[in-house]
Structures are given as C-alpha cells and as structure tokens.
C-alpha positions in Angstrom: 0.0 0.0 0.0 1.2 3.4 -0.7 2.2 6.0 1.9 1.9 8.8 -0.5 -0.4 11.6 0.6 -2.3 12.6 -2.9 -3.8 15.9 -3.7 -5.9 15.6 -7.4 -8.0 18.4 -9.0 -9.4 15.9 -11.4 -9.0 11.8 -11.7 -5.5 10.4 -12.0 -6.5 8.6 -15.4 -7.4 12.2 -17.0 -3.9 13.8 -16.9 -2.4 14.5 -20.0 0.5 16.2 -22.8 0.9 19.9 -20.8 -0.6 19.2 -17.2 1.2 19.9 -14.3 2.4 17.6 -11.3 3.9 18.5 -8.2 6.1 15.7 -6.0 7.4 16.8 -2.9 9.3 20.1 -4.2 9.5 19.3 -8.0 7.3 21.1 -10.2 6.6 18.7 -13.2 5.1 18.6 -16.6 3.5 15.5 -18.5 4.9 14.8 -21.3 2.9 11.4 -21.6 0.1 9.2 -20.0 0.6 5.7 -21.3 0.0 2.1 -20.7 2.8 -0.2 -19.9 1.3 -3.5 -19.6 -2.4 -4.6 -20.1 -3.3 -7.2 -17.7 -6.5 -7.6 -19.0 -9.9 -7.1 -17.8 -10.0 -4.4 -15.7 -5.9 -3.7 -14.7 -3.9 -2.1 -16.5 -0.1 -0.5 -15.5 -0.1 2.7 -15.8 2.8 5.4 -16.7 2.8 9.3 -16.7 5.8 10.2 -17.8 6.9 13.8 -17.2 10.0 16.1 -16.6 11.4 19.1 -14.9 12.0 22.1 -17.6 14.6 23.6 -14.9 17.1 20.6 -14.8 15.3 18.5 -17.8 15.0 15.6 -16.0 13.4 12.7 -16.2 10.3 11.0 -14.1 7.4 8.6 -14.0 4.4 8.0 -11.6 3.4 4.6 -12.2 0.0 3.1 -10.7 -2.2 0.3 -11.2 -6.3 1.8 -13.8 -7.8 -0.1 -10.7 -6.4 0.9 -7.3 -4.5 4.1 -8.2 -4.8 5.9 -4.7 -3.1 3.0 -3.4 -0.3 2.1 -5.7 1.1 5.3 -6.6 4.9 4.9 -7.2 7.5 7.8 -8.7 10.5 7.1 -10.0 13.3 9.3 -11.7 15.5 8.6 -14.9 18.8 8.2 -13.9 21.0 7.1 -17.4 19.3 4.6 -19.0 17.6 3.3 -16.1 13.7 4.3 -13.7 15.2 4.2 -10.3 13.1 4.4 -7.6 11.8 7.2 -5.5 10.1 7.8 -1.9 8.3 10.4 -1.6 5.5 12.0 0.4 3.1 13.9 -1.6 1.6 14.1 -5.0 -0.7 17.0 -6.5 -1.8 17.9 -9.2 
C-alpha cells in the first residue's frame, strides 16, 4: 500500500501532454500518460511520464487503472535506467 499523501483536481487517469504535477518540491510537466502492460480485464499499469523544464530531467508516476490511490509509485531517470523514489506527496 502506498504512503503517498495525494492531492488531485481531477481523476488520475485524466492527466495528459501539458498538465502539471507536483512531487514533494518538484514542479513537473506530463509529457505522456501511457499504458505499460495490459493485464486484461480491468488492470492495466499505468505510466505518466513527465520532466522538470529547470534541470530537464526525467520521471514517471506509475499506478495500477484499478487501485490508483493505493499504488502510486514515482521514479526518476537516472542514465538509462527508472530508479526508484520515496516520496510524500503528490498533487496535481
């Protein structure tokens, strides 16, 4: 289950290309909202891809079409490889 306090102005699965996403103290913008694996019926992984225009990094918060309050996970491009993130808060 995820610790992640989350702050939404409209449903996770409605953000897209231009919206903006705050983790913690990064102020983000999607660049993407895309499915990574299809597990049929009603699950699906989800990916938001976005970045930080300041430093031009690279993230993702990943969660699950059916639970997505509870399996919210952020992760940050490091090379060529997602690594892993804890953080707090999500809004957007």
């Amino acid at each position: 289950m995820s610790d992640i306090k989350v702050k939404g102005s409209k449903p996770i699965k409605e953000l897209k290309k231009g919206d903006k996403i705050k983790v913690d103290s990064l102020a983000l913008e999607v660049d993407a909202h895309v499915v990574m694996i299809d597990h049929g019926k009603d699950t699906k992984e989800m990916a938001i891809e976005c970045f930080d225009k300041k430093t031009d990094k690279d993230y993702q918060v990943r969660y699950f079409s059916n639970q997505p309050d509870t399996s919210l996970e952020f992760y940050e491009m490091v090379e060529i490889v997602y690594n892993k993130l804890e953080v707090k808060k999500i809004e957007w």
